[in-house]
C-alpha positions as MATLAB code, in Angstrom:
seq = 'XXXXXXXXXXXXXXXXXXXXXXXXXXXXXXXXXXXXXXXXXXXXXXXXXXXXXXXXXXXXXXXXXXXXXXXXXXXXXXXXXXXXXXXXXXXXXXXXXXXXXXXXXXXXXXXXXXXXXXXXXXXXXXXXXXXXXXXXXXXXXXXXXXXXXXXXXXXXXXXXXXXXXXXXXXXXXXXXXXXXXXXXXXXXXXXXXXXXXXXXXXXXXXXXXXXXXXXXXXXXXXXXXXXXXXXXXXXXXXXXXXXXXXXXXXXXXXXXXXXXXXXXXXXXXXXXXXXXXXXXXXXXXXXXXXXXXXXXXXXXXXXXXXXXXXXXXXXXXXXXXXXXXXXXXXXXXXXXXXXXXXXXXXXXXXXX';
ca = [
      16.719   37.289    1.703;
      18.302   33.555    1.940;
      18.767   34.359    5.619;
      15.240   34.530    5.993;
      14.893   31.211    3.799;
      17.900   29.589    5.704;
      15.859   30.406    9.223;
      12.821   29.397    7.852;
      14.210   25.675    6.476;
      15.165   25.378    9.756;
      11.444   24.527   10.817;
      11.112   21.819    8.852;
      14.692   20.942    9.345;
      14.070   20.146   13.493;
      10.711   18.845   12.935;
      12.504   16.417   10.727;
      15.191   15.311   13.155;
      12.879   15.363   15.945;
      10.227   12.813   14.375;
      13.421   10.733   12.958;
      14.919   10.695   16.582;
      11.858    9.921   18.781;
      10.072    7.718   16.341;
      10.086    7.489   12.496;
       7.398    4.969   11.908;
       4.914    7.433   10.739;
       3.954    9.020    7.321;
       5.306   12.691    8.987;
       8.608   11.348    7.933;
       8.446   11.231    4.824;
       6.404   14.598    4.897;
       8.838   16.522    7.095;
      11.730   15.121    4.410;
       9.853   16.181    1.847;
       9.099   20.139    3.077;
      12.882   20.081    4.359;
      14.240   19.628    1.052;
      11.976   22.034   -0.464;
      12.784   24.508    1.884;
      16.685   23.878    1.501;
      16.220   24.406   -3.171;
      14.750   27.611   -1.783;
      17.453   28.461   -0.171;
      19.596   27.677   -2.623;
      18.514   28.712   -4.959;
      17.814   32.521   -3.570;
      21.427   32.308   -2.242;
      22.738   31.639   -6.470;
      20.354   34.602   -7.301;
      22.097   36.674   -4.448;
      25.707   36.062   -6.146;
      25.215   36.346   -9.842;
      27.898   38.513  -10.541;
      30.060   36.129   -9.102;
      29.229   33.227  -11.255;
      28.894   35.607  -14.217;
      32.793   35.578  -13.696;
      32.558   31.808  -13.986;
      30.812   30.761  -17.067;
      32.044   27.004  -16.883;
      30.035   26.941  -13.780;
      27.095   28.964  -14.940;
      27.276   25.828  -17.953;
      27.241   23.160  -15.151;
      24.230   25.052  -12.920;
      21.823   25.462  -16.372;
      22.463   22.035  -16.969;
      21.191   20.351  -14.038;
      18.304   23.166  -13.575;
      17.036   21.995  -17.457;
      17.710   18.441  -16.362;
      15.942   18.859  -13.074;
      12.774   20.744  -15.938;
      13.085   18.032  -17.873;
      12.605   15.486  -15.193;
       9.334   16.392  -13.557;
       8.107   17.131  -16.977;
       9.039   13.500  -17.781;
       8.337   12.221  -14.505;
       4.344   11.065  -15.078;
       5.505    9.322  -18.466;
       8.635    7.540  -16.958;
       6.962    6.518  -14.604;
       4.119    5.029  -16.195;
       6.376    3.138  -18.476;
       8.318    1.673  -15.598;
       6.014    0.621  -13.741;
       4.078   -1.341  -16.953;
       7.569   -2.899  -18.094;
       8.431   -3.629  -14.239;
       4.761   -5.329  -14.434;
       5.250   -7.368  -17.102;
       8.474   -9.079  -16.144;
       6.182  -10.242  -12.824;
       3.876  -11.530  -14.689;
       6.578  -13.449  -16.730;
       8.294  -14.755  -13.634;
       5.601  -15.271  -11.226;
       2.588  -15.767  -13.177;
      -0.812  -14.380  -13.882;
      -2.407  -14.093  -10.912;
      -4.151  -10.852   -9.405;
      -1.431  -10.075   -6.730;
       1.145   -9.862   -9.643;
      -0.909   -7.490  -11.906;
      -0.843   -4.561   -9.468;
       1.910   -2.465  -11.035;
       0.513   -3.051  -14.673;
      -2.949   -1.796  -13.243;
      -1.536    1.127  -11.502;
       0.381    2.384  -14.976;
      -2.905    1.726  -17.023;
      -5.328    3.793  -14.506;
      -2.040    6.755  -14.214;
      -2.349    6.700  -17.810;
      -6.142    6.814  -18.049;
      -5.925    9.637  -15.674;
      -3.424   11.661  -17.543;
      -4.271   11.292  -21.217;
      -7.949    9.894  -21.601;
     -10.175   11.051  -18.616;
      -9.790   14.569  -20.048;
     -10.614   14.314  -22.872;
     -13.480   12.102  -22.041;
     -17.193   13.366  -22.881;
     -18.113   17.182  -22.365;
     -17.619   16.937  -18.623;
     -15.985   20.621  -18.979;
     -19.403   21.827  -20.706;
     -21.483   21.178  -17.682;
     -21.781   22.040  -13.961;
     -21.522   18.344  -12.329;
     -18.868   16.923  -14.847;
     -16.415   19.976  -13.708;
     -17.184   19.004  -10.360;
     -16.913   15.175  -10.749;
     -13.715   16.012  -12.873;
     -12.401   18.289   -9.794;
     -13.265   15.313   -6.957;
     -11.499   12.585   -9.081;
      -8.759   14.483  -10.048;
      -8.026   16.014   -6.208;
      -8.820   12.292   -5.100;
      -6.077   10.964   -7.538;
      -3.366   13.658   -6.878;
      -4.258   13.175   -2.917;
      -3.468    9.512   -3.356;
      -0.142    9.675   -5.696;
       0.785   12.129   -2.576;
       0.394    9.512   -0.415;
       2.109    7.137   -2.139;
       5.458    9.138   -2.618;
       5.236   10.379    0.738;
       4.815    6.149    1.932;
       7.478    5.526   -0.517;
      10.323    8.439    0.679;
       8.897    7.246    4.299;
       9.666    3.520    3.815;
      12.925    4.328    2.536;
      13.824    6.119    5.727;
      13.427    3.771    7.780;
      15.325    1.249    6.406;
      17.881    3.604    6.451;
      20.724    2.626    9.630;
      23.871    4.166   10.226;
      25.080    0.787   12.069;
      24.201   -2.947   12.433;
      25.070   -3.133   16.504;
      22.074   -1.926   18.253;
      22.565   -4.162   22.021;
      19.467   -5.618   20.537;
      17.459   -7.932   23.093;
      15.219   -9.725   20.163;
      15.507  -10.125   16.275;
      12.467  -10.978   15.018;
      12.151  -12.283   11.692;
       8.735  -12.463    9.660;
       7.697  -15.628    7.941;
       6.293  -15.553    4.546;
       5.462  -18.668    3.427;
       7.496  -21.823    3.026;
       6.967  -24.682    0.385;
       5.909  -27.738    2.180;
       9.332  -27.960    4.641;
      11.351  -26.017    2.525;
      12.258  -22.344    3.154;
      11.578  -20.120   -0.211;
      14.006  -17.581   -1.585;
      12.370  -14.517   -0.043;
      12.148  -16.126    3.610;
      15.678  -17.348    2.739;
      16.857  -13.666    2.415;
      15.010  -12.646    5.366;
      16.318  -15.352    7.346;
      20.014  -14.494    6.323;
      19.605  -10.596    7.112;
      18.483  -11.750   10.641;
      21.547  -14.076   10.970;
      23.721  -10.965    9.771;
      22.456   -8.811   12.531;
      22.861  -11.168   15.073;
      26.577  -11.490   14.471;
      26.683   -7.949   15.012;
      23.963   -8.564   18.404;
      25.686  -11.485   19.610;
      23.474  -11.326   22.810;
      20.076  -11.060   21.170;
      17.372  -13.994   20.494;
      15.974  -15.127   17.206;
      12.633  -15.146   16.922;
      11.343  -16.773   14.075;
       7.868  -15.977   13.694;
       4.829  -17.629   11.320;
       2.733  -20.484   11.637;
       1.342  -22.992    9.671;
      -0.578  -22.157    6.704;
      -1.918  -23.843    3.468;
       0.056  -25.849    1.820;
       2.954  -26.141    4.384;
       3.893  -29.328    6.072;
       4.897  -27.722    9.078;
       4.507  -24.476   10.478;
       6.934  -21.367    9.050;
       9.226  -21.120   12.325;
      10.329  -24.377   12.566;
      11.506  -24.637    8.247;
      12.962  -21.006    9.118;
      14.964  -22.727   12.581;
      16.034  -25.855   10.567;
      17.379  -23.314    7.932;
      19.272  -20.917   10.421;
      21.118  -24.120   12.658;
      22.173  -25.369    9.354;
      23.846  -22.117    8.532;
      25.341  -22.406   12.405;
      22.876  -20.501   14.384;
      23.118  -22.357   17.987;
      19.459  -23.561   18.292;
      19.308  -22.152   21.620;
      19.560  -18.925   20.049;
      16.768  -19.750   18.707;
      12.832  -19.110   19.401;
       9.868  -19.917   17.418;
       6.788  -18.460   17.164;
       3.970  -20.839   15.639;
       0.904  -19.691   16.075;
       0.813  -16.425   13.923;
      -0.933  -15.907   10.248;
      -0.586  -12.144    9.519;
       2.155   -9.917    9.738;
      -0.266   -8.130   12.680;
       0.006  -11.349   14.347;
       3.399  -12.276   13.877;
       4.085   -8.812   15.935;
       1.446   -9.269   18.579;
       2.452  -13.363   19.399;
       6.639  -12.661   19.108;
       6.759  -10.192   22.162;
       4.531  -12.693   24.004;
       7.492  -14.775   23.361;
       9.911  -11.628   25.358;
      10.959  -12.078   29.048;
      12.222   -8.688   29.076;
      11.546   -5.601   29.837;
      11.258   -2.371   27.918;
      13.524   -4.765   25.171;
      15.712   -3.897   22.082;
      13.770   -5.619   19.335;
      14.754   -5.471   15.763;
      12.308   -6.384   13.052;
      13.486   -8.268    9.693;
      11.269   -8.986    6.637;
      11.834   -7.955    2.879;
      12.597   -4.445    2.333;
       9.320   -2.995    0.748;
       7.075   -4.977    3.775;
       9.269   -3.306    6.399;
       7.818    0.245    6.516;
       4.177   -1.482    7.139;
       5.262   -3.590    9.682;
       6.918   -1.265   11.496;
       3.524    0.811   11.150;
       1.728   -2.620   12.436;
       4.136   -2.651   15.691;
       3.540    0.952   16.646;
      -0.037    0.290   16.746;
       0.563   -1.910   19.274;
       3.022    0.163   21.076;
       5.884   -2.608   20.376;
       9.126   -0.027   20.665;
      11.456   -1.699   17.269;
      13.495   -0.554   14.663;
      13.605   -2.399   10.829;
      15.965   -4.092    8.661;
      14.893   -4.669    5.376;
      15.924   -7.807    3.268;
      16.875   -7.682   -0.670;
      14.785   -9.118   -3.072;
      14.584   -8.796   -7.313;
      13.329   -4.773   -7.852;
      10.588   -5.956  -10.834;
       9.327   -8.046   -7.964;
       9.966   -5.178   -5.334;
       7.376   -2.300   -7.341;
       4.548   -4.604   -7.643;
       4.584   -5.737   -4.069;
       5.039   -1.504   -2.715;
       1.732   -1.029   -4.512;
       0.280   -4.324   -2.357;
       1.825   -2.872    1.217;
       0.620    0.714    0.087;
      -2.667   -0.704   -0.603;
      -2.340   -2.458    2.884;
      -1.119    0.958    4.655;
      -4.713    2.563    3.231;
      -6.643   -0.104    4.423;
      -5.049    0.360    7.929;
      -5.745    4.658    7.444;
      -8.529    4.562    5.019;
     -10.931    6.347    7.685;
      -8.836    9.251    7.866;
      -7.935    9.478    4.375;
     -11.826    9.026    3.286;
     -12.313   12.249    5.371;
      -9.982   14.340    4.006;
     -11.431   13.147    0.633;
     -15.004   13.669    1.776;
     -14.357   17.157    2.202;
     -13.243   18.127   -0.880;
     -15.953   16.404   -2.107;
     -18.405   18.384   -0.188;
     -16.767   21.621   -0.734;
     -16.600   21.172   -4.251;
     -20.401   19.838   -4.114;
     -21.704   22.862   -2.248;
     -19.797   25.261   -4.788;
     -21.320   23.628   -7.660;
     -24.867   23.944   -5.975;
     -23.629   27.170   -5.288;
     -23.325   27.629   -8.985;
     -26.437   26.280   -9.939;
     -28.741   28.766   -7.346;
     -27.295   31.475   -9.031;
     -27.931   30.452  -12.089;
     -31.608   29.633  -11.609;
     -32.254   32.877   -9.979;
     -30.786   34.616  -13.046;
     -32.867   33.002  -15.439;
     -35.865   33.676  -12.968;
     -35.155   37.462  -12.878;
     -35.035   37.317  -16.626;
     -38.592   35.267  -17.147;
];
C-alpha cells in the first residue's frame, strides 16, 4: 500500500520541483509544498503501519513515535489559540515601539476578528435556528477558512522564495528597494536593505547597484541618492552605482530600475526586507521582469504586522479572482437555501 502512496507523492513531488525550477513567484508554490508534504505523512505514515511488528520489538522507539504523533495532536489543536495570542502580543509590542497608528494595528486586528470568528460568531444569535443565518453562517465561515488558506499558503510561499542555496548568481543588476529615508538620512530598515545588497555584490562583483526610490514627503532628497551616499561610505565604488529617482511604489521602483538596464535578457536580483520580498517578486512577474529575491532582516514583532500589510497588498493585486471563487460558494450555498425554502413552502401548501 505505501508503494501506491510513495508513487502517488510523487505527483505533487515534480509539480513542486518543476514550479520551483522554472519560476517560483507564484502562490502554486506554496500549494504544491503544501500537498507534497501531505502526501509524504501519508506515506509515512502507511509505511510505520506496514512494520508494526518491527517496532513492537522496539518499544523505546514506539515511546519516541507516540510522542511526537500526540505532540503533532496537540499542536493543531493548539494551533488557532497560539496563534491568536501571538499575533495580539506580537501586536502590542508594535504599537509600543512604533506607535498608534493604523498600519501598526494590523496584527492586533487580525487576532481580535480570528478570535471573534472562533469563539463568539457561533454562539451569536439563533443563526442555527433559521434558514438564512445557516447560510450566512456557512458563506462567512467558508469565506474566512478560504482566506486563512490563503494566507498560510502566501506565508509557506514567501518563505520559499527567500530561500537560496548560494549568494553568486553572475548577477547583471542588484536592485535594491527604497523605503523611506528621514530627511537625508537612511533609516534602519533601508539601512539593512542597503547592506544585504552590498553583501551580494561582493559575491557578484560584476553586477550594478541600482538603488531605486524617489522623493517622497518629508525627504530632503530623493531615496537613491541617501541610499548611494550610504553605500560609497561603506566602500561601494560610486560607479558601481545607479540611481533610480523617479519611482514611488514598489510597482514603480520595478518598472523605472530595468529602464535603467543596458542589457539583455539580464541577471537581476531584487533586495528589500524579507516579508516585502515575496510581493515584489509577484509585482516583477507581472511585468515579465525575469529576478530572483533576497530578503533583508528586520525585528520579527515588526515582521508579523507588516506580512498581514503585504498579504493585504497580494489580495488587492488578486482580489478579482479570489472574489469569484468566493462568489460561488456564495451562490451555491444561496440556491441550496432557496432550495430549502421551495420545499418547505410546498409542504406546508400540500398540508393547507
Amino acid at each position: 500500500m505505501w508503494q501506491i502512496s510513495f508513487l502517488i507523492f510523487l505527483i505533487p513531488f515534480f509539480i513542486f520541483v518543476k514550479i520551483m525550477i522554472r519560476d517560483p513567484r507564484t502562490l502554486w508554490s506554496g500549494v504544491s509544498f503544501f500537498w507534497m508534504m501531505t502526501f509524504l505523512a501519508v506515506v509515512l505514515f502507511l509505511i510505520l503501519a506496514q512494520y508494526t511488528e518491527w517496532l513492537s520489538a522496539h518499544p523505546g522507539l514506539i515511546g519516541i513515535l507516540t510522542f511526537l504523533c500526540m505532540l503533532a495532536v496537540i499542536s493543531v489543536i493548539a494551533f488557532p489559540a497560539v496563534l491568536i495570542l501571538v499575533f495580539f502580543i506580537e501586536g502590542i509590542r508594535v504599537v509600543r515601539h512604533e506607535g498608534m497608528k493604523p498600519s501598526n494595528l494590523l496584527s492586533m486586528l487580525f487576532s481580535i476578528l480570528l478570535y471573534a470568528y472562533l469563539a463568539v460568531w457561533p454562539s451569536i444569535g439563533n443563526l442555527q435556528k433559521n434558514s438564512f443565518g445557516t447560510t450566512l453562517y456557512g458563506v462567512i465561515s467558508f469565506s474566512a477558512v478560504y482566506i486563512l488558506a490563503l494566507l498560510a499558503m502566501y506565508s509557506i510561499s514567501a518563505v520559499l522564495n527567500l530561500v537560496h542555496l548560494k549568494k553568486k548568481r553572475n548577477a547583471d543588476y542588484i536592485v535594491v528597494l527604497g523605503s523611506g529615508i528621514l530627511g537625508t538620512k537612511v533609516t534602519p530598515l533601508l539601512g539593512a536593505r542597503i547592506e544585504r545588497g552590498i553583501e551580494l555584490l561582493r559575491y557578484n562583483p560584476d553586477a550594478l547597484l541600482i538603488m531605486s526610490g524617489g522623493q517622497g514627503p518629508g525627504e530632503d532628497i530623493p531615496e537613491s541618492r541617501a541610499m548611494a551616499d550610504y553605500a560609497v561610505e561603506r566602500g561601494v565604488d560610486m560607479e558601481k552605482i545607479r540611481m533610480e529617482q523617479k519611482s514611488i511604489s514598489t510597482e514603480e521602483n520595478l518598472r523605472f530600475s530595468r529602464e535603467l538596464m543596458d542589457k539583455e535578457n539580464p541577471k537581476i536580483i531584487i533586495v528589500t526586507t524579507a516579508y516585502h520580498v515575496f510581493r515584489a517578486l509577484i509585482l516583477a512577474r507581472q511585468q515579465e521582469i525575469p529576478c530572483v529575491g533576497f530578503g533583508a532582516k528586520t525585528k520579527w514583532y515588526f515582521t508579523l504586522n507588516a506580512l498581514i500589510r503585504e498579504f493585504a497588498g497580494y489580495l488587492r493585486l488578486t482580489w478579482k479572482r479570489h472574489a469569484v471563487v468566493i462568489g460561488i460558494a456564495a451562490g451555491i450555498a444561496g440556491s441550496a437555501s432557496l432550495v430549502r425554502l421551495l420545499g418547505l413552502l410546498r409542504m406546508f401548501g400540500n398540508i393547507f
